[in-house]
C-alpha positions as CSV (number, residue, x, y, z in Angstrom):
1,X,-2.9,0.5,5.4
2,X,-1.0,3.7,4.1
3,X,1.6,3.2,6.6
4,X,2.3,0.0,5.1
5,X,2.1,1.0,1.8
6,X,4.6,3.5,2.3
7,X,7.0,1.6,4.3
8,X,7.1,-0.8,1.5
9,X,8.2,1.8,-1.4
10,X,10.8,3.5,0.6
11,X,12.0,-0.1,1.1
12,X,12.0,-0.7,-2.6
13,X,13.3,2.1,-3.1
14,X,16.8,1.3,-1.5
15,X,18.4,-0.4,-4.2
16,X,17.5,2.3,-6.4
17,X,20.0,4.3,-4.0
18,X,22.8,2.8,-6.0
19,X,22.1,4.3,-9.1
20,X,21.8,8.0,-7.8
21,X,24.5,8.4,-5.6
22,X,27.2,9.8,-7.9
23,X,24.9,12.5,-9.2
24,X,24.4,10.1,-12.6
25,X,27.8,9.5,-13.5
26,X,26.9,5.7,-14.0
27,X,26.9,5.7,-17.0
28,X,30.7,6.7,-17.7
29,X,31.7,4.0,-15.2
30,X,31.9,0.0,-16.1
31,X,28.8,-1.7,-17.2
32,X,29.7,-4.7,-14.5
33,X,30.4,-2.0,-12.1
34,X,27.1,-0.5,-12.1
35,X,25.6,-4.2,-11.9
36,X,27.7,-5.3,-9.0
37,X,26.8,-1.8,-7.2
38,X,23.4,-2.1,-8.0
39,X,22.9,-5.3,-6.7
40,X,24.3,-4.5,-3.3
41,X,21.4,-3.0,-2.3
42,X,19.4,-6.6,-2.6
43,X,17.8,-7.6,0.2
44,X,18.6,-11.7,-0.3
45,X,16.2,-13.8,1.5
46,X,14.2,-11.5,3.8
47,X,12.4,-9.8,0.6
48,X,10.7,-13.0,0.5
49,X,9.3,-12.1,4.0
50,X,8.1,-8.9,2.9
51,X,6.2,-10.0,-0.2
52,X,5.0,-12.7,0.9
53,X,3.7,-10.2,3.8
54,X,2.6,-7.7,1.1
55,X,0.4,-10.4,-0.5
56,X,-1.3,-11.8,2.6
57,X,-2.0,-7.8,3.7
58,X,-3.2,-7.2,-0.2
59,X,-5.1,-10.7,0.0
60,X,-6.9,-9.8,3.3
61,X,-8.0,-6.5,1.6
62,X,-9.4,-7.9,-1.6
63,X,-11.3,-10.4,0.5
64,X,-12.6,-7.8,2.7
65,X,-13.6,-5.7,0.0
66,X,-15.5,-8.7,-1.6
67,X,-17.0,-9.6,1.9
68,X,-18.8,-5.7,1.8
69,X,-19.3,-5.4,-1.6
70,X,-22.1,-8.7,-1.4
């Protein structure tokens, strides 16, 4: 489960990658700039995959959890 967990921050955290890559200096460059950069880091459709993966894994958990806790 911790495998998982972390495969799915340093996924998230790819967009992010766009932001820190000129050693902050995005904030002396074009507002739209920084959006359009930003934004090619999305995923598109696949992200749907993974959270609707995420949920089922978080789901099965929870109802696990419940199932020992009675």
């Amino acid at each position: 489960m911790n495998r998982f967990v972390m495969l799915f921050w340093l996924l998230m955290s790819q967009s992010a990658w766009a932001h820190h890559t000129r050693d902050h200096m995005m904030l002396a460059e074009d507002a739209a700039q920084v959006v359009a950069t930003t934004r090619e880091g999305d995923g598109g459709p696949l992200w749907w995959i993974l959270w609707v993966f995420l949920a089922v894994i978080l789901l099965l958990g929870f109802v696990r959890w419940w199932q020992q806790r009675t």
